[in-house]
N, CA, C and O atoms as a GROMACS GRO file, in nm:
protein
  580
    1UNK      N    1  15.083  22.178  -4.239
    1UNK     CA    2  14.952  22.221  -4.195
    1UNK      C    3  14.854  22.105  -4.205
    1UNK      O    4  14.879  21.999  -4.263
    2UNK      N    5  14.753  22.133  -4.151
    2UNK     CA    6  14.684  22.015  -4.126
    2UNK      C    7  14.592  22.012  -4.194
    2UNK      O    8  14.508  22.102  -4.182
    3UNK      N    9  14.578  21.926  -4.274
    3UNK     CA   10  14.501  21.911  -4.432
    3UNK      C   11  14.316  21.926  -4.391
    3UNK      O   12  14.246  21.945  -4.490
    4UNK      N   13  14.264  21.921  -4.294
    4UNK     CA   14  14.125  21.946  -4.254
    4UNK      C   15  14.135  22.078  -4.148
    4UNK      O   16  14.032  22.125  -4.098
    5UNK      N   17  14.223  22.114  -4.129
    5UNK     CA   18  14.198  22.251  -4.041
    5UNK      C   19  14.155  22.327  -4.172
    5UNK      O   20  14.034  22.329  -4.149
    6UNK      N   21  14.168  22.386  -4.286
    6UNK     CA   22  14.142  22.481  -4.361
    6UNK      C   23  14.037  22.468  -4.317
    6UNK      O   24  13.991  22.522  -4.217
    7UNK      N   25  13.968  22.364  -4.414
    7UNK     CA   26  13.817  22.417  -4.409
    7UNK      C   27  13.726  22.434  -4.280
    7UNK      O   28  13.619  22.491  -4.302
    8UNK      N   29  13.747  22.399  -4.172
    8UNK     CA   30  13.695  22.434  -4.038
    8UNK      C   31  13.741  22.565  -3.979
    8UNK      O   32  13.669  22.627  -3.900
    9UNK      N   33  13.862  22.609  -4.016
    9UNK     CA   34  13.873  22.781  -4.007
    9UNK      C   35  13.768  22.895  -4.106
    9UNK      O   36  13.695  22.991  -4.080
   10UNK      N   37  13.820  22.804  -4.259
   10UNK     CA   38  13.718  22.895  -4.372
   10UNK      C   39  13.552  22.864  -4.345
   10UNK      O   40  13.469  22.949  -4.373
   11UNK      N   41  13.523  22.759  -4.301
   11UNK     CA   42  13.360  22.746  -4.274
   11UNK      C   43  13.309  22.827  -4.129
   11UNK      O   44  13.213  22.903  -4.127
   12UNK      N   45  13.396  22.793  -4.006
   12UNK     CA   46  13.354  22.871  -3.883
   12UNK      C   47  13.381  22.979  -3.922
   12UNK      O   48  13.278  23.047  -3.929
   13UNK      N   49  13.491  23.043  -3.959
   13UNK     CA   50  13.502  23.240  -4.013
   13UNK      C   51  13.409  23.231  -4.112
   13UNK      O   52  13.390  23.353  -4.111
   14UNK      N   53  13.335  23.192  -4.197
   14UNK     CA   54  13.248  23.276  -4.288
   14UNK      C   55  13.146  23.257  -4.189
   14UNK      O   56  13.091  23.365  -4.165
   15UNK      N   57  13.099  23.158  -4.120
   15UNK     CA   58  12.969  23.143  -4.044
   15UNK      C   59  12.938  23.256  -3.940
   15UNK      O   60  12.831  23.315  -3.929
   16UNK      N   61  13.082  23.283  -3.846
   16UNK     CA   62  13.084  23.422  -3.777
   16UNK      C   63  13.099  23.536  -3.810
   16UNK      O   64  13.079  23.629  -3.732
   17UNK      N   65  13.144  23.553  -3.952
   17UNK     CA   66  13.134  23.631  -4.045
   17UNK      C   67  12.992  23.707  -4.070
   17UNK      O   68  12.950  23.819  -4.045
   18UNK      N   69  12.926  23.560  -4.149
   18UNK     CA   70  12.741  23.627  -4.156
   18UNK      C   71  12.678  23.644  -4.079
   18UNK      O   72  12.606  23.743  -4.084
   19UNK      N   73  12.671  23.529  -3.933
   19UNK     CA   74  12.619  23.586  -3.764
   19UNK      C   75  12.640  23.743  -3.755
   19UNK      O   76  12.561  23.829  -3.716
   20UNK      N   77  12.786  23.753  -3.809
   20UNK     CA   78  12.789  23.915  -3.735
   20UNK      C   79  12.689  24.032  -3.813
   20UNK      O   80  12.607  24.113  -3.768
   21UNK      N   81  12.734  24.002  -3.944
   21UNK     CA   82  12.692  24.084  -4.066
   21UNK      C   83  12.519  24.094  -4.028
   21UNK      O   84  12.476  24.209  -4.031
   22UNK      N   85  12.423  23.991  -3.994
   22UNK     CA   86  12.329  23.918  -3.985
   22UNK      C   87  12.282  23.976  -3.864
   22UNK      O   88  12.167  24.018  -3.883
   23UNK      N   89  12.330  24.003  -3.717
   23UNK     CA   90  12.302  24.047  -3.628
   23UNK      C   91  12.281  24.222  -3.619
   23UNK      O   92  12.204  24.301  -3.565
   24UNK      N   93  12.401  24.226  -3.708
   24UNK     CA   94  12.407  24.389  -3.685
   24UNK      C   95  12.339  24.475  -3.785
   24UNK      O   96  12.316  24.588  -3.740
   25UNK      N   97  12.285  24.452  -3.951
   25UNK     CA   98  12.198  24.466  -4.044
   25UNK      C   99  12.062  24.390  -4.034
   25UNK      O  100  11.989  24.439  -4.120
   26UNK      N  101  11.983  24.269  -3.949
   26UNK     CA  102  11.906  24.250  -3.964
   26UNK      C  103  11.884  24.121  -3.833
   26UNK      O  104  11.876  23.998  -3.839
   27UNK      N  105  11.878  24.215  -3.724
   27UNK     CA  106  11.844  24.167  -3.602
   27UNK      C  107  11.719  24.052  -3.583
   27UNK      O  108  11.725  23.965  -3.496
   28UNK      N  109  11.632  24.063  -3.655
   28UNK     CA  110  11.506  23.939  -3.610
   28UNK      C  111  11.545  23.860  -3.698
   28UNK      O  112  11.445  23.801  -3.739
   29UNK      N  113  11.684  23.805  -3.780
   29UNK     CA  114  11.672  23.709  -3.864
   29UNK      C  115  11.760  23.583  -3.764
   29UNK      O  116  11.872  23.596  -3.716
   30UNK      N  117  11.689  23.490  -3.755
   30UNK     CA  118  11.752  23.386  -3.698
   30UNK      C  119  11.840  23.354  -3.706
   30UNK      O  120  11.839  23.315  -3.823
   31UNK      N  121  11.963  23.329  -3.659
   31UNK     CA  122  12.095  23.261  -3.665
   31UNK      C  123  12.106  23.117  -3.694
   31UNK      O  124  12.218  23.089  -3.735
   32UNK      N  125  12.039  23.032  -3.688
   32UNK     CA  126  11.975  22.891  -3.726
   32UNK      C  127  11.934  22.864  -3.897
   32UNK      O  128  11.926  22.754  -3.950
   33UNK      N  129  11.912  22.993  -3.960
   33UNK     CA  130  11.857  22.981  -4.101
   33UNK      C  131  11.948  22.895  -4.176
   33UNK      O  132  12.067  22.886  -4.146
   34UNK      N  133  11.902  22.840  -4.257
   34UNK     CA  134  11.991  22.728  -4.377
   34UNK      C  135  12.049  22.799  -4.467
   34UNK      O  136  12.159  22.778  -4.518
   35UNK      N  137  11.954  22.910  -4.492
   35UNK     CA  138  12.024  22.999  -4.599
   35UNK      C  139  12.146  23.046  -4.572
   35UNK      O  140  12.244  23.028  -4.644
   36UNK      N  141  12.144  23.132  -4.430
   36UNK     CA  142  12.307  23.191  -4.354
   36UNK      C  143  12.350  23.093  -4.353
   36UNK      O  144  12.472  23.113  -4.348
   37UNK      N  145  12.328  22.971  -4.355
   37UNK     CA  146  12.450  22.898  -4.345
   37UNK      C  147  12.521  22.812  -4.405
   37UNK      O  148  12.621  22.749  -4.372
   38UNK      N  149  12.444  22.818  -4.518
   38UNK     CA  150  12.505  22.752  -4.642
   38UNK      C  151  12.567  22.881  -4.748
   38UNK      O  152  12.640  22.832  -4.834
   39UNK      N  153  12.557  22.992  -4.755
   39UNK     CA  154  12.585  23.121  -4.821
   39UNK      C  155  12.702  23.127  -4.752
   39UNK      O  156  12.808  23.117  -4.813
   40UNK      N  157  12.696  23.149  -4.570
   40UNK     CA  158  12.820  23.182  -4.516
   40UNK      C  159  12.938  23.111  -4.488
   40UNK      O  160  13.040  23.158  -4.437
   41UNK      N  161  12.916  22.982  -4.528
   41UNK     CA  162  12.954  22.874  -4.563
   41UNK      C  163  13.034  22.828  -4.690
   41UNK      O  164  13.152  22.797  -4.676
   42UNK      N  165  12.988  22.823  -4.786
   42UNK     CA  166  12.986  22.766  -4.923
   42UNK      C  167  13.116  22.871  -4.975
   42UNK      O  168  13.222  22.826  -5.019
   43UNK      N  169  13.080  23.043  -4.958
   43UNK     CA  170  13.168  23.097  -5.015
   43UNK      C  171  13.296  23.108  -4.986
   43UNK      O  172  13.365  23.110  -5.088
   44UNK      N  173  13.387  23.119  -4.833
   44UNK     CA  174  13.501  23.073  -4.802
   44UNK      C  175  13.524  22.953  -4.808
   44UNK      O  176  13.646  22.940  -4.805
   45UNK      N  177  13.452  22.810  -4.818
   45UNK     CA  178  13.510  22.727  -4.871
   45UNK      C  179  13.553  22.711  -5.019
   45UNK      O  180  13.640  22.633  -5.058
   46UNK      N  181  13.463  22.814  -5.112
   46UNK     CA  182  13.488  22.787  -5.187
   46UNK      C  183  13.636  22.894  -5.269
   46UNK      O  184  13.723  22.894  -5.356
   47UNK      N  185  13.594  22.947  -5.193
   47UNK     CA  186  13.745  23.061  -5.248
   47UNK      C  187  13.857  22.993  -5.198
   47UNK      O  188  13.942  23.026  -5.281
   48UNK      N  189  13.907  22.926  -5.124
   48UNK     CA  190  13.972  22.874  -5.038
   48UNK      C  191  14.025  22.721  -5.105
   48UNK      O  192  14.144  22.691  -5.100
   49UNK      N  193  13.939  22.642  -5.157
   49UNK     CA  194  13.947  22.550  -5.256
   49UNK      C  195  13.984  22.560  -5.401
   49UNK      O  196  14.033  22.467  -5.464
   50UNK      N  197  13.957  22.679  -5.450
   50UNK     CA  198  13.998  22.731  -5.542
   50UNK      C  199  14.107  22.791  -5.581
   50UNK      O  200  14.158  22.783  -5.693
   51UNK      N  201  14.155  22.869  -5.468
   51UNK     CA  202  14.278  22.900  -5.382
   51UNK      C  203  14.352  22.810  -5.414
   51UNK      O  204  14.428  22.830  -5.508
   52UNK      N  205  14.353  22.685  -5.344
   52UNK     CA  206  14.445  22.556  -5.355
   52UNK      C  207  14.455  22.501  -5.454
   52UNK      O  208  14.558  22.435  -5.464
   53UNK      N  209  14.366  22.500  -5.564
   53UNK     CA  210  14.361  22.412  -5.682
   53UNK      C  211  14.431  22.508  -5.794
   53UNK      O  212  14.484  22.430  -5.874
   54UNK      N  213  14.452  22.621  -5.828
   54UNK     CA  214  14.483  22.682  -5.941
   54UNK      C  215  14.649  22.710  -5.923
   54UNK      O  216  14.722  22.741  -5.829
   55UNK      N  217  14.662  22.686  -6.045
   55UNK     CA  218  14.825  22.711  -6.040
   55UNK      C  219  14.870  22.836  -6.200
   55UNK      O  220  14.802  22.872  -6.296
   56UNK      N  221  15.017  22.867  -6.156
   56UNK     CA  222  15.006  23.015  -6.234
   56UNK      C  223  14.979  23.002  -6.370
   56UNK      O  224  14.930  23.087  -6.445
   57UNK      N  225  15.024  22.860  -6.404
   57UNK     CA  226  14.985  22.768  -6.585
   57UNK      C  227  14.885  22.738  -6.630
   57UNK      O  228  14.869  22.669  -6.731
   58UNK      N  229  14.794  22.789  -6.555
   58UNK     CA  230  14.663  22.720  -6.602
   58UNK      C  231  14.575  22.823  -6.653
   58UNK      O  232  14.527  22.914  -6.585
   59UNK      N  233  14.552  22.799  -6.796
   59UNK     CA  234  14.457  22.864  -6.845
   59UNK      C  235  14.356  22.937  -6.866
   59UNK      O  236  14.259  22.871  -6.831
   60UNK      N  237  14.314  23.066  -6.917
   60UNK     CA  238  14.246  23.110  -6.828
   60UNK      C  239  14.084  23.070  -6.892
   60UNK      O  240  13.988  23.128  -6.841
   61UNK      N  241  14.068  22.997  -6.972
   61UNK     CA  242  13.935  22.917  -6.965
   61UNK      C  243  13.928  22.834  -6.881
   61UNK      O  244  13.813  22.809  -6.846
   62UNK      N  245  14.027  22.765  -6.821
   62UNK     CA  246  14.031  22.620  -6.768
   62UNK      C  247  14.004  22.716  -6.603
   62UNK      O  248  13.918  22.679  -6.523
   63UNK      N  249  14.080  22.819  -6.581
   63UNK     CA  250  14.055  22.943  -6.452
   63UNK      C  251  13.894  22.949  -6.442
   63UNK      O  252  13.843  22.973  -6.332
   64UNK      N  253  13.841  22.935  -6.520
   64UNK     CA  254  13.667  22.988  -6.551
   64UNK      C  255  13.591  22.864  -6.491
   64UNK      O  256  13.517  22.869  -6.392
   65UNK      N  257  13.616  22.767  -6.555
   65UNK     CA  258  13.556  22.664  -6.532
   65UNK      C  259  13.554  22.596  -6.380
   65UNK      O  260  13.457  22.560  -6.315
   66UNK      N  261  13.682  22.591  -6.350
   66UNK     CA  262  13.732  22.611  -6.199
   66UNK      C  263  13.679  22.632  -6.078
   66UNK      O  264  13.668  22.568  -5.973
   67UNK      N  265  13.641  22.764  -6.128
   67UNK     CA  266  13.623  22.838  -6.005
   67UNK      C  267  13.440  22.837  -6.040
   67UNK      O  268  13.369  22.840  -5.939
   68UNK      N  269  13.385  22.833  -6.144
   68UNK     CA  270  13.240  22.745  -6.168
   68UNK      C  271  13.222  22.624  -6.101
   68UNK      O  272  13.123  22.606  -6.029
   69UNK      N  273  13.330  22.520  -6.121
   69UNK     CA  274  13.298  22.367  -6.055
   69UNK      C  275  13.315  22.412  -5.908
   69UNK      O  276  13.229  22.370  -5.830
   70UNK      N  277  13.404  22.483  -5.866
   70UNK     CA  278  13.454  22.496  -5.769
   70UNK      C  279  13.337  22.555  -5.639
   70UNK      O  280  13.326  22.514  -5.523
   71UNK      N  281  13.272  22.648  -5.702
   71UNK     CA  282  13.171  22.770  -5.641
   71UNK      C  283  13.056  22.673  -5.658
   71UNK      O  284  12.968  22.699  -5.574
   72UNK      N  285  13.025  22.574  -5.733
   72UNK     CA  286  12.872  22.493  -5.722
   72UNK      C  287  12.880  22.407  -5.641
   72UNK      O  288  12.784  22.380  -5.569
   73UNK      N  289  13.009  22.338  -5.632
   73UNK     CA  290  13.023  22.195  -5.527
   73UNK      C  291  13.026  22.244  -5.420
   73UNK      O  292  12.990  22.168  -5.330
   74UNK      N  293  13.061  22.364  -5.383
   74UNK     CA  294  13.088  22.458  -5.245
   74UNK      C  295  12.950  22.457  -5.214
   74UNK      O  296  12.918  22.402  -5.109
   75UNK      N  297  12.840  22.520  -5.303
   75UNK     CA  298  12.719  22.532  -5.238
   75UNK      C  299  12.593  22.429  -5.246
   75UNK      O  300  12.484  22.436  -5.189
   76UNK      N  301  12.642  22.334  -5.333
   76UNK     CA  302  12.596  22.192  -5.300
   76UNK      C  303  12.606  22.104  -5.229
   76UNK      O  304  12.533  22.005  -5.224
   77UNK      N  305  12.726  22.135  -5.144
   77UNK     CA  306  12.753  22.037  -5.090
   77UNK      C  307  12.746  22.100  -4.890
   77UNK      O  308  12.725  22.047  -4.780
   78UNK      N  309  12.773  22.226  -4.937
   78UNK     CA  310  12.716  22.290  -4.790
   78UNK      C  311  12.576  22.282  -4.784
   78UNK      O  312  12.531  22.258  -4.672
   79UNK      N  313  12.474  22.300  -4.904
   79UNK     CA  314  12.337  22.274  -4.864
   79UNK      C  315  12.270  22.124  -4.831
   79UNK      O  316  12.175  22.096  -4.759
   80UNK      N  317  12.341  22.053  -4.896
   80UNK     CA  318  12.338  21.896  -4.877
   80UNK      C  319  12.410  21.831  -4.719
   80UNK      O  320  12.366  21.729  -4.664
   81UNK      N  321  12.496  21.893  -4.678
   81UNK     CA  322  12.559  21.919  -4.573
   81UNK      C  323  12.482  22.000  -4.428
   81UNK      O  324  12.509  21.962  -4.314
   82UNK      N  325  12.397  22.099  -4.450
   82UNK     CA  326  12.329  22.166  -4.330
   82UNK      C  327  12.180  22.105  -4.305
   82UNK      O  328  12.096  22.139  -4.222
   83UNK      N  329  12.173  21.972  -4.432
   83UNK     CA  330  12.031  21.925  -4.407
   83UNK      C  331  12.048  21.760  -4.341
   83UNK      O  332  11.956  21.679  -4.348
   84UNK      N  333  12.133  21.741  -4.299
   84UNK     CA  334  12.214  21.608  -4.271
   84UNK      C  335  12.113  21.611  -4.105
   84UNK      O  336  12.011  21.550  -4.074
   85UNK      N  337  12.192  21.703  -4.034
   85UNK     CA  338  12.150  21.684  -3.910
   85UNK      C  339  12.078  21.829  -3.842
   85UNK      O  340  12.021  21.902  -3.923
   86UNK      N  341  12.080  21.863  -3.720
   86UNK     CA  342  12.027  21.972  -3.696
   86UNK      C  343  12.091  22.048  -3.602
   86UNK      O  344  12.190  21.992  -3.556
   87UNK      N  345  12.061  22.185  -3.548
   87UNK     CA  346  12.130  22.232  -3.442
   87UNK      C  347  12.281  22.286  -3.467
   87UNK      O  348  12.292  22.360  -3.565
   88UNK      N  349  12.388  22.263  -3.398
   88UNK     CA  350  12.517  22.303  -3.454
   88UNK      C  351  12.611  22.215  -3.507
   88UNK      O  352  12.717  22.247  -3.561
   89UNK      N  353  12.562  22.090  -3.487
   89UNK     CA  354  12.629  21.978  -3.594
   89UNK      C  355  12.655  22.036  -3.719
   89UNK      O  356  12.755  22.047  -3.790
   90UNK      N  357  12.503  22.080  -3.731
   90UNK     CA  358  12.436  22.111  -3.923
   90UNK      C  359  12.614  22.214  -3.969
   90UNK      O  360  12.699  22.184  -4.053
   91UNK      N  361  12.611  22.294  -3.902
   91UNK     CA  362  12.728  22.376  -3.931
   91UNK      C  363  12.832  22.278  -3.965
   91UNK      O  364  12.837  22.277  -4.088
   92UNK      N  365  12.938  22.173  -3.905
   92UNK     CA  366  13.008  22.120  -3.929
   92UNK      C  367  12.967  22.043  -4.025
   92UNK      O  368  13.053  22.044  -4.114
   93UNK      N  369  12.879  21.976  -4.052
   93UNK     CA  370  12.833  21.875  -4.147
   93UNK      C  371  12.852  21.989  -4.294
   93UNK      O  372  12.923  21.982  -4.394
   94UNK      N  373  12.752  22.086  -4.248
   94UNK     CA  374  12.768  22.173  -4.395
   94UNK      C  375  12.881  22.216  -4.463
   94UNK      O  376  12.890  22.228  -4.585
   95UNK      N  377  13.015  22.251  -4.331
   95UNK     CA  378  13.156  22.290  -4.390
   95UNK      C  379  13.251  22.162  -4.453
   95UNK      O  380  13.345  22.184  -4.530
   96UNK      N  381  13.208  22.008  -4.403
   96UNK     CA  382  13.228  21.922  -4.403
   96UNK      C  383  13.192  21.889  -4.621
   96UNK      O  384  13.273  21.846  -4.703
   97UNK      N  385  13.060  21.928  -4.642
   97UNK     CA  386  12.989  21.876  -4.728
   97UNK      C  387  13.016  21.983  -4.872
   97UNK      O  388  13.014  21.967  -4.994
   98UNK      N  389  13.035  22.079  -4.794
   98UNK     CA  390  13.098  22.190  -4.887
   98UNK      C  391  13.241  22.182  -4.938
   98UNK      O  392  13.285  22.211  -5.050
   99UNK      N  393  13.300  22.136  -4.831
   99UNK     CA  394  13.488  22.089  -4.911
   99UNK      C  395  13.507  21.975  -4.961
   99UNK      O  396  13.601  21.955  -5.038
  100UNK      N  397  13.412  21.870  -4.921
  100UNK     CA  398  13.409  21.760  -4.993
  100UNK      C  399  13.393  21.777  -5.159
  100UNK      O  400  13.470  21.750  -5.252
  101UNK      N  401  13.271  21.827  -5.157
  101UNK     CA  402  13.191  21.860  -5.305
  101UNK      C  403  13.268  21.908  -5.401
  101UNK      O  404  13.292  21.876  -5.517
  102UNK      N  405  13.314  22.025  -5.298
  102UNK     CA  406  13.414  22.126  -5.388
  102UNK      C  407  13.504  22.061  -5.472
  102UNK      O  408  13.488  22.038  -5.592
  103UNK      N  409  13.627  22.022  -5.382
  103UNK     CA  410  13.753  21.899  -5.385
  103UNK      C  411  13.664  21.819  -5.514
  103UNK      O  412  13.694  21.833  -5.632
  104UNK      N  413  13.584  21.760  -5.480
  104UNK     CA  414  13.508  21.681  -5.581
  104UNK      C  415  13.512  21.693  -5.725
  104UNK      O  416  13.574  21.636  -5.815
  105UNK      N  417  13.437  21.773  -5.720
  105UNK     CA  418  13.427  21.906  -5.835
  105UNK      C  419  13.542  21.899  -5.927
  105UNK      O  420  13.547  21.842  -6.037
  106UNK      N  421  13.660  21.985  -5.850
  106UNK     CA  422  13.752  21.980  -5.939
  106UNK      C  423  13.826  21.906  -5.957
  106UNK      O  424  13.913  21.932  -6.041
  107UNK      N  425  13.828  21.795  -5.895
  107UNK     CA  426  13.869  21.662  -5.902
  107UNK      C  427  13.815  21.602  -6.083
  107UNK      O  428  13.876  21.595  -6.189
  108UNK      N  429  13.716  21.579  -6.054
  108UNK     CA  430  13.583  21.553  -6.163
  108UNK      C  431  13.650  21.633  -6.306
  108UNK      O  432  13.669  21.576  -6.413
  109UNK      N  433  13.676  21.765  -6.278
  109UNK     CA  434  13.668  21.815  -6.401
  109UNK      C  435  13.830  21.829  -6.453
  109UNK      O  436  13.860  21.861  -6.568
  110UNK      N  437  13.936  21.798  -6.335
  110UNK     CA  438  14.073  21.744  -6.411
  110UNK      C  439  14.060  21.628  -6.457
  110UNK      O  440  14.118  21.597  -6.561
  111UNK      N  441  13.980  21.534  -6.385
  111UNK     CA  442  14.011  21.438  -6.502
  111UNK      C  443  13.922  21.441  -6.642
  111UNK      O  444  13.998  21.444  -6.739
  112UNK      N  445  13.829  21.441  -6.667
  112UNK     CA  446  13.763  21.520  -6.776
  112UNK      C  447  13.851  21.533  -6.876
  112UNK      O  448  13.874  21.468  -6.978
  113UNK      N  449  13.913  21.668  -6.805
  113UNK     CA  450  14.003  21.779  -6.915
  113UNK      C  451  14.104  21.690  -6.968
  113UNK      O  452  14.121  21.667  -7.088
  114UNK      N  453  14.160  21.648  -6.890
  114UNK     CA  454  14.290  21.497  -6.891
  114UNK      C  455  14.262  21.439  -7.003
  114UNK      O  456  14.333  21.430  -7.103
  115UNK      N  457  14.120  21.385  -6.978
  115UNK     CA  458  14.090  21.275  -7.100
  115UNK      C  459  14.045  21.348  -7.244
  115UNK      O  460  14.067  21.301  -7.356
  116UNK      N  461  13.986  21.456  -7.217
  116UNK     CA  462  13.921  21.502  -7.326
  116UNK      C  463  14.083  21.540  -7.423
  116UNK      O  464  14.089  21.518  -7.544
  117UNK      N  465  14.166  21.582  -7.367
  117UNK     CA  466  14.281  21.600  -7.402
  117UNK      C  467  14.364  21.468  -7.480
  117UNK      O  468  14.419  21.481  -7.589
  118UNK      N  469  14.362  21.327  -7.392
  118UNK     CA  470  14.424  21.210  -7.479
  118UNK      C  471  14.342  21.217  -7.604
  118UNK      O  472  14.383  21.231  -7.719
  119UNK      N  473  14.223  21.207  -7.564
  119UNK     CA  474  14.151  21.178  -7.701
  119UNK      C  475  14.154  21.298  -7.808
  119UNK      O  476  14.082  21.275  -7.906
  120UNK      N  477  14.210  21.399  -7.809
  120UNK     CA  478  14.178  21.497  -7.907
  120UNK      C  479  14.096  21.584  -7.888
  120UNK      O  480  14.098  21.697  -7.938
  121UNK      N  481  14.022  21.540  -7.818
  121UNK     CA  482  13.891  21.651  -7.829
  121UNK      C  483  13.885  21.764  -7.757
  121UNK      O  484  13.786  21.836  -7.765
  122UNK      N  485  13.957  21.785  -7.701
  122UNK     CA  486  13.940  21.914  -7.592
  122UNK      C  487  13.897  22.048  -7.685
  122UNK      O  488  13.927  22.061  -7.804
  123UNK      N  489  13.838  22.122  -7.623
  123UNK     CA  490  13.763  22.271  -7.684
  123UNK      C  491  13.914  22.335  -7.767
  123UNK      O  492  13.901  22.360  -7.887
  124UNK      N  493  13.999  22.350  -7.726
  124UNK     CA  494  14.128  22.384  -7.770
  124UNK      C  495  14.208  22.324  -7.928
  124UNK      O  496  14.282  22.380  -8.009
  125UNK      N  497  14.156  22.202  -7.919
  125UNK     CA  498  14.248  22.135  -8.028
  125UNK      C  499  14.096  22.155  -8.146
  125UNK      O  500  14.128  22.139  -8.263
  126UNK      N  501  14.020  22.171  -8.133
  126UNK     CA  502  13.934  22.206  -8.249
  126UNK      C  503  13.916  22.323  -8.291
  126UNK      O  504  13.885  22.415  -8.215
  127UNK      N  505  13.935  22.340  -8.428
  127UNK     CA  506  13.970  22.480  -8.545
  127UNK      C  507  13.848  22.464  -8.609
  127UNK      O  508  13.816  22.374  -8.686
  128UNK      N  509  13.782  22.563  -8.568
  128UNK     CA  510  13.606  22.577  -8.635
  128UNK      C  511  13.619  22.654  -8.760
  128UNK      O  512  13.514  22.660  -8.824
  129UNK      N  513  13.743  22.730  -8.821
  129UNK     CA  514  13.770  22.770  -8.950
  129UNK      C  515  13.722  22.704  -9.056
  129UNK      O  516  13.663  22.745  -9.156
  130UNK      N  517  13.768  22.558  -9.011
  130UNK     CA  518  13.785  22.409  -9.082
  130UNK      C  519  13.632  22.462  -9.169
  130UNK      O  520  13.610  22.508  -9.281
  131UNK      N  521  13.565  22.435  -9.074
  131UNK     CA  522  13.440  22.325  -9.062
  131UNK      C  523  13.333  22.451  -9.111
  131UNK      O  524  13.244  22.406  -9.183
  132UNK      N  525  13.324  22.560  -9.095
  132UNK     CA  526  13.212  22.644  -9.116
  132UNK      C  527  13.270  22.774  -9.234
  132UNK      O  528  13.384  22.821  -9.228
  133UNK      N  529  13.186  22.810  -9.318
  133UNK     CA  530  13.181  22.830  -9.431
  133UNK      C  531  13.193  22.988  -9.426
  133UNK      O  532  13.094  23.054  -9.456
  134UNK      N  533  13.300  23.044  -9.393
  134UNK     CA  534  13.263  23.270  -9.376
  134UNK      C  535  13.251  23.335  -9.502
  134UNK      O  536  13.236  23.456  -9.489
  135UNK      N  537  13.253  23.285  -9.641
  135UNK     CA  538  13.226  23.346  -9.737
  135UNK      C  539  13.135  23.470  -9.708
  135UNK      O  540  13.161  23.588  -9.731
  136UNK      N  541  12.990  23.400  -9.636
  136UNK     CA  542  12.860  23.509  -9.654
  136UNK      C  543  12.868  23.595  -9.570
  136UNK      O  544  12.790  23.686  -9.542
  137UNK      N  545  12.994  23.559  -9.517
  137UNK     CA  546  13.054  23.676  -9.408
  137UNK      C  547  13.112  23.827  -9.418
  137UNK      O  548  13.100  23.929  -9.350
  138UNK      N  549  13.170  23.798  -9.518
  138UNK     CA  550  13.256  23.914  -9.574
  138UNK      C  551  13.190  24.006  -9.582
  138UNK      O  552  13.252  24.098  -9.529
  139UNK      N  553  13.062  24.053  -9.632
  139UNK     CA  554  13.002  24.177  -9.649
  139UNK      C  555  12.991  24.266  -9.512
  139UNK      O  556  12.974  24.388  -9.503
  140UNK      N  557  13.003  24.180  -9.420
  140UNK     CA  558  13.012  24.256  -9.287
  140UNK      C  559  13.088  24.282  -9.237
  140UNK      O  560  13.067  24.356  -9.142
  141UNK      N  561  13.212  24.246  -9.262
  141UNK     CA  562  13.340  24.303  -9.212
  141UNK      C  563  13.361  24.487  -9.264
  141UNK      O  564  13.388  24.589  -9.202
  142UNK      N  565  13.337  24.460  -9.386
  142UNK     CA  566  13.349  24.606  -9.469
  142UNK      C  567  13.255  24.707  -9.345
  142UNK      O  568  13.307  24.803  -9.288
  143UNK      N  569  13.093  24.657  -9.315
  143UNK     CA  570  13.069  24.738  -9.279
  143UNK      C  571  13.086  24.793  -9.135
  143UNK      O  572  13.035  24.899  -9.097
  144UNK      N  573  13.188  24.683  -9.031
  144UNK     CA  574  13.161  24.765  -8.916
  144UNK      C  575  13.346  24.809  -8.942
  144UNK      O  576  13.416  24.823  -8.842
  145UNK      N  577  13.390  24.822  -9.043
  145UNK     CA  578  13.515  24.942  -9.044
  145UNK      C  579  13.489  25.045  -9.073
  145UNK      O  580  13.576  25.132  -9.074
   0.00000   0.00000   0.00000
């Protein structure tokens, strides 16, 4: 399959998606708006990117974060994307700017995790038992049994 058809199917179907939704719930709203088209935009790229990036091993904090990096670069990069040019370019530029970002995104935050991992530090390998003191704790356990 052809590694740039996705996102020009997932960006034109959400865009004719909200046109339709948009025409038939709220007739005087322009079809030209930035908003429709970075909303109708952003979200099938971003499900769609997210889609591709998660695999069945992967954690389900690391699942969270994901689909967070995943869902902001989608709509950062479609809004950064529909302000490029004007007219119906803006559409391609925006589906363009939205899979970039996305891709980006979680690009960005595997390697992160990667490193935070050589070095030790990842959220995972630290035991906060260690380090913080539950003595003054105990009286409250009793009371919510």
């Amino acid at each position: 399959m052809d590694p740039f058809g996705g996102p020009i199917v997932f960006g034109l179907g959400g865009w004719f998606l909200g046109a339709l939704l948009v025409l038939r719930f709220w007739p005087t709203w322009p079809l030209d708006d930035q908003l429709l088209a970075v909303v109708s935009i952003a979200v099938p790229i971003w499900l769609g990117v997210y889609a591709g990036w998660i695999r069945t091993d992967t954690p389900k904090a690391m699942r969270a974060k994901g689909i967070g990096a995943a869902g902001v670069g989608a709509v950062v990069g479609a809004a950064l994307g529909v302000h490029v040019v004007s007219g119906l370019m803006a559409l391609i530029t925006a589906i363009i700017g939205a899979a970039v970002v996305s891709n980006l995104s979680l690009l960005v935050l595997d390697i992160w995790t990667e490193r935070a991992a050589r070095r030790g530090t990842a959220a995972a390998a630290v035991d906060l038992s260690e380090t913080v003191d539950l003595s003054e704790t105990e009286h409250l356990e009793t009371a919510l049994d």
